[in-house]
C-alpha positions in Angstrom: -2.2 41.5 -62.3 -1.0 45.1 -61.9 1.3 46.9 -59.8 1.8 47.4 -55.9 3.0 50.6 -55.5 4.9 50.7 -51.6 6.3 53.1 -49.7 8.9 51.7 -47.6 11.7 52.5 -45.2 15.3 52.2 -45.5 15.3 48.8 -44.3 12.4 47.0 -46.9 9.6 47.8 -44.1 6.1 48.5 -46.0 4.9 51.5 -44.4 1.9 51.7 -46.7 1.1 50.0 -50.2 -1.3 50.1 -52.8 -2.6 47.6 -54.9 -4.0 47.4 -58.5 -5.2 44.0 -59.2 -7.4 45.5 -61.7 -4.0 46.8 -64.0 -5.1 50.8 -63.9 -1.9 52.3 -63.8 -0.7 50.0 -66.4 -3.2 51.8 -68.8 -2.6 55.1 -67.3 1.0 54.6 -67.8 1.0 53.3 -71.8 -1.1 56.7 -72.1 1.4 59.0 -70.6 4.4 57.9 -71.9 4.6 59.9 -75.0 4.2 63.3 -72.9 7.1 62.0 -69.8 10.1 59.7 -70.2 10.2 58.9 -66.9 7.3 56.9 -66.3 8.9 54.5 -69.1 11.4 53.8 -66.7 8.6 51.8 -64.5 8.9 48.4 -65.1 6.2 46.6 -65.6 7.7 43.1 -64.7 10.6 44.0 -62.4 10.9 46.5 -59.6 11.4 50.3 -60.0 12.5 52.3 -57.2 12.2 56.0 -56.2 14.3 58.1 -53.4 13.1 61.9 -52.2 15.6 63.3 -54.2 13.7 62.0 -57.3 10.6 62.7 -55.9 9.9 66.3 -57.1 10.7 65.0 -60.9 8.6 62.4 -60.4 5.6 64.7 -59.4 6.0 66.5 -61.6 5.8 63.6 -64.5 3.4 62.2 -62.4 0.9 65.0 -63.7 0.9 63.2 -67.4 -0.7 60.4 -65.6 -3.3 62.4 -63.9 -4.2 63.9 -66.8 -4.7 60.6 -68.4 -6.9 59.0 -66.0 -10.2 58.7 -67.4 -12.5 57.0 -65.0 -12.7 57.2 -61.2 -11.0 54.4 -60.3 -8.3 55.6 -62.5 -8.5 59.0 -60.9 -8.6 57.1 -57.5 -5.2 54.9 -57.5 -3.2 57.8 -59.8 -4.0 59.7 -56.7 -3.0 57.3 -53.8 -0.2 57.0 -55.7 0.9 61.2 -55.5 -0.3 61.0 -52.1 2.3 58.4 -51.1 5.2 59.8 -53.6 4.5 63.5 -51.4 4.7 61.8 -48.1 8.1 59.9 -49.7 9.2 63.8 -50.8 9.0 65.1 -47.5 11.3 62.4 -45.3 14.5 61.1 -45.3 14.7 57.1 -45.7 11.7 56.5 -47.7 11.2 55.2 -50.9 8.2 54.5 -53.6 8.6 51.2 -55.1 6.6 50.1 -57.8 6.1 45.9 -57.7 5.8 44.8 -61.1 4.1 41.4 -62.0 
């Protein structure tokens, strides 16, 4: 079992999750953590949580993961997951929270 990956309001509220029962980002992840510390801060069995102001850093880690996605389903949930970190980015109160197992 992989990650969900939430965005969520100041109060726990999912606004919009993703889910990776297939372990992508796991993969993705292991690949890019050479090139970006930061993604070895996810925690794969706990909960890791991001705030706007840590956004922009994050996106710009982020990239390490998209250039290690190989096949489109890889591609597909890497982007969902920049999709949601931008829309966390640009409003006050939201967070990205990876779910680990």
């Amino acid at each position: 079992m992989g990650f969900d990956v939430n965005l969520q309001d100041e109060r726990g509220r999912v606004i919009a999750t993703i889910g990776d029962p297939q372990n992508l980002l796991h993969r993705v992840l292991e690949r890019a953590f050479e090139d970006e510390p930061l993604l070895v801060e996810i925690d794969w069995y706990g909960d890791t949580v991001f705030n706007r102001l840590q956004m922009p850093r994050f996106l710009s880690q982020w990239k390490a993961a998209e250039a290690y996605a190989k096949s489109p389903e890889e591609v597909q949930i890497v982007e969902a997951v920049k999709a949601l970190a931008v829309e966390c980015e640009g409003s006050v109160h939201l967070y990205l929270k990876f779910v680990g197992d």
